[in-house]
C-alpha positions as semicolon CSV with decimal commas, in nm:
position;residue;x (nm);y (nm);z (nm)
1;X;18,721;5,099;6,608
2;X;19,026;5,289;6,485
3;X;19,340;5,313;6,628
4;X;19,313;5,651;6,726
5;X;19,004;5,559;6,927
6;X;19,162;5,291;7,092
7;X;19,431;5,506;7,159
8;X;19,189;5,781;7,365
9;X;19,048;5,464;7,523
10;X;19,317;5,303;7,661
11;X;19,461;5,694;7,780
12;X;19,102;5,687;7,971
13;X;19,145;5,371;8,125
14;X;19,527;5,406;8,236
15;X;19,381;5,780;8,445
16;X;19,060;5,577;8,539
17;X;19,310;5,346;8,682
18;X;19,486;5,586;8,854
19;X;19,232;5,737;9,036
20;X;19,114;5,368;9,156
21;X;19,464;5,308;9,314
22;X;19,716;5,055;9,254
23;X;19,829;4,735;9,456
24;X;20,176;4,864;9,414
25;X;20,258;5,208;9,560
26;X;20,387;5,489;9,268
27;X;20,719;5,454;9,178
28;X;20,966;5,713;9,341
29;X;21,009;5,857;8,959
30;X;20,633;5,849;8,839
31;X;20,697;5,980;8,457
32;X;20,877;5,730;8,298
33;X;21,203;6,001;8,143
34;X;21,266;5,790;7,882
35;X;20,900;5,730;7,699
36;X;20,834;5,506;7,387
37;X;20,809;5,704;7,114
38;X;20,703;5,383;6,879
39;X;20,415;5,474;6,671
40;X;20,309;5,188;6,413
41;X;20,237;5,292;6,037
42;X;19,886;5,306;5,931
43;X;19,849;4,997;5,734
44;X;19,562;4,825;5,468
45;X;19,377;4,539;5,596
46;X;19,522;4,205;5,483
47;X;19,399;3,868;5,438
48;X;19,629;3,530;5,488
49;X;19,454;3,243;5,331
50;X;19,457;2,913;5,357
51;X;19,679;2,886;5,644
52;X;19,824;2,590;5,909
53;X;19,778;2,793;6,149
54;X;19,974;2,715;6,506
55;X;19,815;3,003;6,748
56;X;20,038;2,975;7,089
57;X;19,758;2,794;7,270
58;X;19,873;2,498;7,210
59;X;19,580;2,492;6,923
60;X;19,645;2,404;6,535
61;X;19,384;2,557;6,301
62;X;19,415;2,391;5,920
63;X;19,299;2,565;5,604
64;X;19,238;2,868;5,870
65;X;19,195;3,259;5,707
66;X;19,344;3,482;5,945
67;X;19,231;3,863;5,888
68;X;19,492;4,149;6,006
69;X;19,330;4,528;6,024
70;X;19,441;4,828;6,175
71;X;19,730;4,653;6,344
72;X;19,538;4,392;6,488
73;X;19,420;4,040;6,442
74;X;19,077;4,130;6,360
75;X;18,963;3,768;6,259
76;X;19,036;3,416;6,245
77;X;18,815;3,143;6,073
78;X;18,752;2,955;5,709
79;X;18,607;3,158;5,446
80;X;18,692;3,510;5,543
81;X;18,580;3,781;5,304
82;X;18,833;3,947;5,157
83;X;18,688;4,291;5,103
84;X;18,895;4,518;4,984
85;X;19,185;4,420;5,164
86;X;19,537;4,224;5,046
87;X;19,490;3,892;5,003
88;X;19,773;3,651;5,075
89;X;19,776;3,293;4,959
90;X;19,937;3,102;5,197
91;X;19,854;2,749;5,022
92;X;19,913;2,569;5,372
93;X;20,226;2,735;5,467
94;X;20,296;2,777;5,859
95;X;20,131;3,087;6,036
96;X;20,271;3,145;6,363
97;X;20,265;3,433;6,598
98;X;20,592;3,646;6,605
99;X;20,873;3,469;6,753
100;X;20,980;3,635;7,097
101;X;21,339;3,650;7,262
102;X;21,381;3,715;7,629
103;X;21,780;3,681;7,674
104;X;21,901;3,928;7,379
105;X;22,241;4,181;7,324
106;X;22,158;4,291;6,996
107;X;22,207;4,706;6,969
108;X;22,444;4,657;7,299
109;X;22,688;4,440;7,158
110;X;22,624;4,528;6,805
111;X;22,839;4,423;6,495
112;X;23,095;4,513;6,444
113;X;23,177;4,410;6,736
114;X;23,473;4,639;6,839
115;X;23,522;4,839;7,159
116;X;23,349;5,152;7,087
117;X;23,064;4,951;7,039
118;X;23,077;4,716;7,338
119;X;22,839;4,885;7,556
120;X;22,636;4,564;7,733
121;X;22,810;4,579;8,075
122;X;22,914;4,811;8,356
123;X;23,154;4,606;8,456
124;X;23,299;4,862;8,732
125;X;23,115;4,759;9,016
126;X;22,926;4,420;9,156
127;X;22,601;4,610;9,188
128;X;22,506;4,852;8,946
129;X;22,135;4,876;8,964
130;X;22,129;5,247;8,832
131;X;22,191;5,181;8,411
132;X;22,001;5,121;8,193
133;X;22,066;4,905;7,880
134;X;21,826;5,136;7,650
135;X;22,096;5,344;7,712
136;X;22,388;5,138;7,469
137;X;22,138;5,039;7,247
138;X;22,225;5,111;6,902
139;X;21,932;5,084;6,656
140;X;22,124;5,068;6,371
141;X;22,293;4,744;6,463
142;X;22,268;4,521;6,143
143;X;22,119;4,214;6,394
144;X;21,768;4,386;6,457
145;X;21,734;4,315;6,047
146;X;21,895;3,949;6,053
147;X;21,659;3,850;6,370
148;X;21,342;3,986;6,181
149;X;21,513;3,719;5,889
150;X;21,436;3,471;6,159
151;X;21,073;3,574;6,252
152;X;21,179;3,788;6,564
153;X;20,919;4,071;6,600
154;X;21,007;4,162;6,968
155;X;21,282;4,126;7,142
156;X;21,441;4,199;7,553
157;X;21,766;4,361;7,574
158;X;21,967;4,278;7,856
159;X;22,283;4,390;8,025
160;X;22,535;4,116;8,030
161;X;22,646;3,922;8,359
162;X;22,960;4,007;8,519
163;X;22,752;4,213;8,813
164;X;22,550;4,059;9,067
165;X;22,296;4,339;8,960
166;X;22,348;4,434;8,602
167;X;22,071;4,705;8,575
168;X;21,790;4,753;8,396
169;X;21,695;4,588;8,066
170;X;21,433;4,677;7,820
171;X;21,201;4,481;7,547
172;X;21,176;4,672;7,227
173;X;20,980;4,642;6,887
174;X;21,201;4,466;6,615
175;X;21,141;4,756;6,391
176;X;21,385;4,998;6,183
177;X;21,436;5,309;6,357
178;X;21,698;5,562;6,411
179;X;21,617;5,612;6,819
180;X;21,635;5,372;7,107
181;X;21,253;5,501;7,183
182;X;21,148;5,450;6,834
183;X;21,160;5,123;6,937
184;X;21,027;5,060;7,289
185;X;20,774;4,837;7,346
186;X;20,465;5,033;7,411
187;X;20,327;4,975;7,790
188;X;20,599;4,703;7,906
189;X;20,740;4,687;8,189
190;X;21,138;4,730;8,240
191;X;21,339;4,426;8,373
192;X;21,620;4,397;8,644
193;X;21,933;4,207;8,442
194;X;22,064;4,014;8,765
195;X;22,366;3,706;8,745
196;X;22,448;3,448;8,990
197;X;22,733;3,196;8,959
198;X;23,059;3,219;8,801
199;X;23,085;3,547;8,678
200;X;23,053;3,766;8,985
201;X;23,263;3,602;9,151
202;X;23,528;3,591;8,894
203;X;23,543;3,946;8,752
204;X;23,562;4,122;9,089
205;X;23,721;3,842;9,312
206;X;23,900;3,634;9,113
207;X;24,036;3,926;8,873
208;X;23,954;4,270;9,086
209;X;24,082;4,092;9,428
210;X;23,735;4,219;9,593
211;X;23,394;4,121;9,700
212;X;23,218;3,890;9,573
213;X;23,493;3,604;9,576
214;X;23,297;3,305;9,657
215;X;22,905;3,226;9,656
216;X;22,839;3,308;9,999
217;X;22,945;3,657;9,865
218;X;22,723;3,654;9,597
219;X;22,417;3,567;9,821
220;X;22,531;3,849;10,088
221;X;22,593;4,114;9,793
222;X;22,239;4,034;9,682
223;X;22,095;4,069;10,042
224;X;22,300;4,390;10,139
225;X;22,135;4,592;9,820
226;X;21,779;4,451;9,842
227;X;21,832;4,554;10,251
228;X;21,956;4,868;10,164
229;X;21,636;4,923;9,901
230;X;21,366;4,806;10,168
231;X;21,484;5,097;10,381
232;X;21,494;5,329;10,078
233;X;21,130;5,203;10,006
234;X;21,002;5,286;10,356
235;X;21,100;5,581;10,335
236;X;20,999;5,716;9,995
237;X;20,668;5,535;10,062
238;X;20,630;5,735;10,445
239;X;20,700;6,084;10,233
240;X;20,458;5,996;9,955
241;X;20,132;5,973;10,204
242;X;20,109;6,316;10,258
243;X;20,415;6,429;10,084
244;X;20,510;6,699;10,371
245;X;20,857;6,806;10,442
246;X;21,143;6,776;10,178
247;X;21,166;6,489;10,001
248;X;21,432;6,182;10,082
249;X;21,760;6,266;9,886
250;X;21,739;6,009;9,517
251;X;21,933;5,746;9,444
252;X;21,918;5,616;9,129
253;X;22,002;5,246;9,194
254;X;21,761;5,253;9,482
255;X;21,510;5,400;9,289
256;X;21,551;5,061;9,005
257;X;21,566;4,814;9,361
258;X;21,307;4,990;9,534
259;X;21,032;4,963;9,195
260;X;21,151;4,586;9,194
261;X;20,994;4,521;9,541
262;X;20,691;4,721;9,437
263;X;20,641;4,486;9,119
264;X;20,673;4,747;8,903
265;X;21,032;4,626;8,749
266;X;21,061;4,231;8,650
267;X;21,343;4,032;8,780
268;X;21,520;3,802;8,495
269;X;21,816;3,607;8,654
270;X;22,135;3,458;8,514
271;X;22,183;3,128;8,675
272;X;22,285;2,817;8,588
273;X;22,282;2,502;8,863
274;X;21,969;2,415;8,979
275;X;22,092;2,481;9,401
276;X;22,176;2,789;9,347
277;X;21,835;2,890;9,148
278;X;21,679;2,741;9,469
279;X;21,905;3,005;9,705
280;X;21,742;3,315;9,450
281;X;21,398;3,160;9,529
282;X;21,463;3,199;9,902
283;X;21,631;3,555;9,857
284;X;21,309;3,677;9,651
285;X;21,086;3,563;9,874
286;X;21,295;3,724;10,221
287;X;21,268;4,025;10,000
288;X;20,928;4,003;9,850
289;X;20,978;4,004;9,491
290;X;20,921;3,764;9,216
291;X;21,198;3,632;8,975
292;X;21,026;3,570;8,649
293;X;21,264;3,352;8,443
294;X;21,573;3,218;8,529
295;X;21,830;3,229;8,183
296;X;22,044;2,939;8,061
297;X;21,998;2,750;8,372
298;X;22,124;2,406;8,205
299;X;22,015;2,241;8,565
300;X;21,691;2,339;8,537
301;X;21,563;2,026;8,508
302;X;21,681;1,938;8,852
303;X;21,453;2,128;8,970
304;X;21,129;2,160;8,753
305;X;20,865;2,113;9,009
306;X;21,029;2,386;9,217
307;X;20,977;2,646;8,931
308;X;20,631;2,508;8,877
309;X;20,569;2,604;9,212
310;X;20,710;2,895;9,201
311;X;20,559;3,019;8,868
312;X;20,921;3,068;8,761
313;X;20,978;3,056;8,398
314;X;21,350;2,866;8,238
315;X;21,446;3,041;7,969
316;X;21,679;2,799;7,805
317;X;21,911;2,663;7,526
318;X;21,804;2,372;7,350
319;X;22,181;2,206;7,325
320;X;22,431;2,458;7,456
321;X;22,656;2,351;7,710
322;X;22,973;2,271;7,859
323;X;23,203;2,630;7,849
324;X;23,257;2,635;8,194
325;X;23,218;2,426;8,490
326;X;22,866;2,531;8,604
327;X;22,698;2,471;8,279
328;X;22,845;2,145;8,271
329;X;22,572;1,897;8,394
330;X;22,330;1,967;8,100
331;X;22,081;1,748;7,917
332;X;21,891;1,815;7,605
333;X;21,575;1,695;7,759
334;X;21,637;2,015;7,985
335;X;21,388;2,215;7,807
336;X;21,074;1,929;7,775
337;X;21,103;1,845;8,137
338;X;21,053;2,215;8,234
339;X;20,765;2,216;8,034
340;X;20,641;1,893;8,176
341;X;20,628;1,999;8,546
342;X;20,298;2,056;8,665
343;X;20,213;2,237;9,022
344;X;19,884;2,333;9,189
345;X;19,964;2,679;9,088
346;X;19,989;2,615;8,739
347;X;20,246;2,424;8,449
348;X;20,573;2,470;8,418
349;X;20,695;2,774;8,197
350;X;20,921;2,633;7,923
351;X;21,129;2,930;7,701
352;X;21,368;2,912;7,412
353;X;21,587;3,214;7,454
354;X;21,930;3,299;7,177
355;X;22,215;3,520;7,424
356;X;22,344;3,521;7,084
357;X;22,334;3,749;6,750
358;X;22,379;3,390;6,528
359;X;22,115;3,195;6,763
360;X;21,857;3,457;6,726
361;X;21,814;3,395;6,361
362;X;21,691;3,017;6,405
363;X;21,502;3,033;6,735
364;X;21,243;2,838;6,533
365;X;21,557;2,547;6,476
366;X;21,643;2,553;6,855
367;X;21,259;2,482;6,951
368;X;21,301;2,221;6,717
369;X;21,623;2,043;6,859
370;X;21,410;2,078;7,213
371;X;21,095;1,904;7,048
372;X;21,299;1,628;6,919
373;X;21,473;1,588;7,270
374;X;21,167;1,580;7,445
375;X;20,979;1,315;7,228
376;X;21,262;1,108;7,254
377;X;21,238;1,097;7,618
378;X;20,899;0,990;7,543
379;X;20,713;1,338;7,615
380;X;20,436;1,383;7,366
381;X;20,503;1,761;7,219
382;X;20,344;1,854;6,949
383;X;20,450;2,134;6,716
384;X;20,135;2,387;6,785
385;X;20,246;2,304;7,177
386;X;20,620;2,383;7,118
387;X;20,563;2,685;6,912
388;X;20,484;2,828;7,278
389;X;20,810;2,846;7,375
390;X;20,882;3,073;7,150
391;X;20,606;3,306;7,163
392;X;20,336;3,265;7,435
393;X;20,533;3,204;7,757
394;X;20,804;3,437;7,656
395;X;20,542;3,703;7,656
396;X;20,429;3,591;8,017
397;X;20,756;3,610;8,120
398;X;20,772;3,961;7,964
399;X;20,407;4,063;8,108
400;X;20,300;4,156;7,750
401;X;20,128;3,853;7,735
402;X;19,781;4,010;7,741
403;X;19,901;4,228;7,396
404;X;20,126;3,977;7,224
405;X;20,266;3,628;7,151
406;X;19,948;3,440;7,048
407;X;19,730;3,457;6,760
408;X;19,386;3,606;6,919
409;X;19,170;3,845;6,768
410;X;19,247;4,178;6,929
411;X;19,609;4,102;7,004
412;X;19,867;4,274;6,817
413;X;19,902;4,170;6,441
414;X;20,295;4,015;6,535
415;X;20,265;3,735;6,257
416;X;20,507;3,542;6,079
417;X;20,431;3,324;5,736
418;X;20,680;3,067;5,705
419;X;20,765;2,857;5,412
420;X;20,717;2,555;5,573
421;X;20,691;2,412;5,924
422;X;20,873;2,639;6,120
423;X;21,044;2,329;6,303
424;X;21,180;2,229;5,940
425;X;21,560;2,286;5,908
426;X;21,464;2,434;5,586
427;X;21,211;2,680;5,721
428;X;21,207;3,061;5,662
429;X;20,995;3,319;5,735
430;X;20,850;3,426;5,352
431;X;20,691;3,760;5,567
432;X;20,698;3,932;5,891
433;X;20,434;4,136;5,997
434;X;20,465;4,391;6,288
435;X;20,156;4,555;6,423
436;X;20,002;4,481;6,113
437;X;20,367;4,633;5,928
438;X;20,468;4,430;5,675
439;X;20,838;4,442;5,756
440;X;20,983;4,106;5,612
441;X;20,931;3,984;5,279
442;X;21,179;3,739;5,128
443;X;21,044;3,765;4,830
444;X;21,108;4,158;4,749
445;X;21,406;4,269;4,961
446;X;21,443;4,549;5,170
447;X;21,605;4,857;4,933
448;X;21,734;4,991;5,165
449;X;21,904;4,828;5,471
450;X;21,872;4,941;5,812
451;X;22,238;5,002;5,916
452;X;22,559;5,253;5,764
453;X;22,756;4,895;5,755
454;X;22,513;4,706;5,543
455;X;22,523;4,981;5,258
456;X;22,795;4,817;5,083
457;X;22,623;4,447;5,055
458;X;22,383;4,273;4,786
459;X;22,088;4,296;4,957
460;X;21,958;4,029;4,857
461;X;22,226;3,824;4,995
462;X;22,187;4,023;5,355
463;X;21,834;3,974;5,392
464;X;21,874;3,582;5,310
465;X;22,194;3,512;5,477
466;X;22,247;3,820;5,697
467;X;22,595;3,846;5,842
468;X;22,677;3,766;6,199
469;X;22,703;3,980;6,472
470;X;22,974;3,967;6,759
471;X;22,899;4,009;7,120
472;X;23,072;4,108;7,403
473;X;22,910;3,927;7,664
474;X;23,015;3,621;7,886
475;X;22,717;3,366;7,908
């Protein structure tokens, strides 16, 4: 089938859907104003050979042919015909899916990382539910093309965490483009940025001499807006049954808070000790919504079993630690034990996540650290298990897991050949493929770099040791 057919297909199904009904009631502002514009290349069929191939399902394939067409995985096995299609020789090398990062700055806090470019937080109020980060996002920042260096083919920008309620954040194609919506992630959902912890408190009580000061007036700032939505949401949802009358007056922050409790926005969550994750869990569920990852959350291990229960995925550092007093009590183990916990509703959700332009560019490295953690605790983690962390769960925790983040025929041709293991120090990824877009190869540089502040530099020497980029944001 070609692309265009799948493309009047899936139109089909999305008004077939529509006139079914939905679980969730319409959001208040039913055409998305700011669509994805992202429109993949057409692209010739090619042929990986001879692959180890680690698929995200905690499966290894060896000496595995793995068959990209039209943008898709179109077939995985031993002795694929090549055709007329490219044929790769991978000669054993590592074949992964595309590495995914949930907790990401890059275009917000871009480099150079000076004030007119530091555009990550609203910082101006403890609740500011009504931006965006697509918004800030600057496509020409020269981290996009060092984090596709590093096998990133999709990526979630956040807001950073001074507010209780950041806004909204947004996950994105790692490809070149000159627009924000060049680059939006075809079909996923948005996320609510939300912090708990230090940094409330300490930007507007500690330094603004206003609520919230203390936890208690985090937890009541959190309650007052999702209070304040629910009656928003009645009301929007009592107009749109037979729409009669005017309309109730829009507010734009309501409208983000309101589309949370529907399940239409995902909640990702700043939060570090493991008592205060446990106080979110009880707001969400007084509220009705579902927070899909807590980020950083160096106590997570404290409470694994809780976030098994809960279906709540840690997105996590592998050894960072120890810049402030709440992400003090950390353990390298943090990340295997997560992954460990099992539930009756299902295993724990274990994510390796950068908050960092330098981190982003060996996410593969960071897994790696975690691994080695874990087995010395004496967990059993193998690498086609840990390579999940960095592609299947952080597409569940994205809900593009049904598109992305595993090697499946059908699912989106986000592939990355790497030189070696991809838990080897000395690892890189030889090519990146993007919906079927070759847009990595190590071996024949990009002519032409991405950003105005990259001009200057030997490409070759960008694209193999890009610079770093600064960011703005307090973890």
């Amino acid at each position: 089938m070609t692309r265009s057919a799948r493309a009047c297909l899936a139109a089909l199904a999305t008004v077939l859907l529509a006139a079914c009904g939905d679980r969730h009631p319409a959001p208040i502002a039913a055409a998305d104003p700011f669509p994805s514009t992202y429109r993949a290349p057409e692209s010739s069929a090619v042929l990986i050979r001879g692959a180890t191939v680690l698929t995200g399902l905690d499966t290894r394939l060896d000496d595995t042919d793995v068959l990209l067409s039209d943008g898709r995985i179109a077939a995985i096995g031993k002795g694929l015909a090549a055709g007329g299609t490219t044929v790769i020789e991978a000669g054993g090398r590592y074949l992964t899916p595309g590495i995914i990062d949930v907790h990401s700055h890059l275009g917000v806090y871009p480099a150079p990382g000076v004030w007119a470019t530091s555009d990550g937080n609203e910082a101006t109020a403890p609740t500011t539910a009504e931006v965006w980060a697509e918004h800030s996002i600057w496509p020409q920042d020269p981290g996009f093309q060092a984090a596709r260096a590093g096998g990133v083919t999709t990526l979630q920008v956040l807001p950073g965490s001074a507010n209780l309620i950041g806004g909204r954040g947004v996950v994105i194609k790692n490809v070149p483009a000159v627009t924000y919506q060049q680059m939006l992630f075809p079909g996923a959902r948005r996320s609510l940025k939300m912090a708990c912890g230090e940094n409330p408190k300490r930007v507007y009580g500690k330094n603004g001499g206003r609520s919230p000061a203390t936890g208690m007036g985090n937890v009541a700032g959190y309650r007052a807006a999702f209070a304040k939505a629910s009656g928003y949401r009645a009301k929007w949802d009592a107009w749109s049954k037979d729409k009669k009358g005017p309309s109730p007056d829009r507010d734009l922050a309501m409208d983000t808070l309101a589309d949370v409790l529907r399940g239409h926005i995902l909640v990702q969550m700043h939060c570090y000790r493991a008592d205060q994750m446990a106080t979110m869990l009880d707001v969400a569920r007084e509220f009705g919504f579902k927070i899909q990852a807590f980020h950083h959350a160096v106590e997570a291990y404290k409470i694994a079993d809780l976030l098994a229960d809960t279906q709540t995925c840690g997105a996590l550092w592998a050894d960072w630690w120890g810049f402030k007093l709440e992400a003090w009590d950390a353990i390298n183990e943090n990340i295997a034990i997560v992954d460990a916990a099992r539930s009756d509703q299902g295993p724990g959700c274990a994510i390796v996540h950068s908050d960092d332009p330098d981190g982003i560019q060996r996410l593969n490295q960071e897994a790696a650290k975690a691994m080695a953690a874990g087995r010395r605790a004496g967990l059993p983690i193998s690498e086609e298990h840990a390579i999940g962390w960095l592609t299947a769960n952080p597409a569940k925790a994205l809900g593009i897991l049904e598109t992305t983040g595993t090697l499946e025929v059908g699912k989106a041709a986000d592939v990355v050949l790497w030189s070696r293991s991809p838990f080897s120090v000395y690892a890189h990824a030889d090519q990146v493929w993007i919906d079927g877009v070759l847009r990595l190869d190590r071996a024949r540089p990009n002519p032409q770099p991405d950003s105005d502040f990259m001009l200057g530099a030997d490409v070759d020497e960008a694209v193999a040791t890009p610079p770093a980029a600064a960011t703005g944001d307090t973890p």
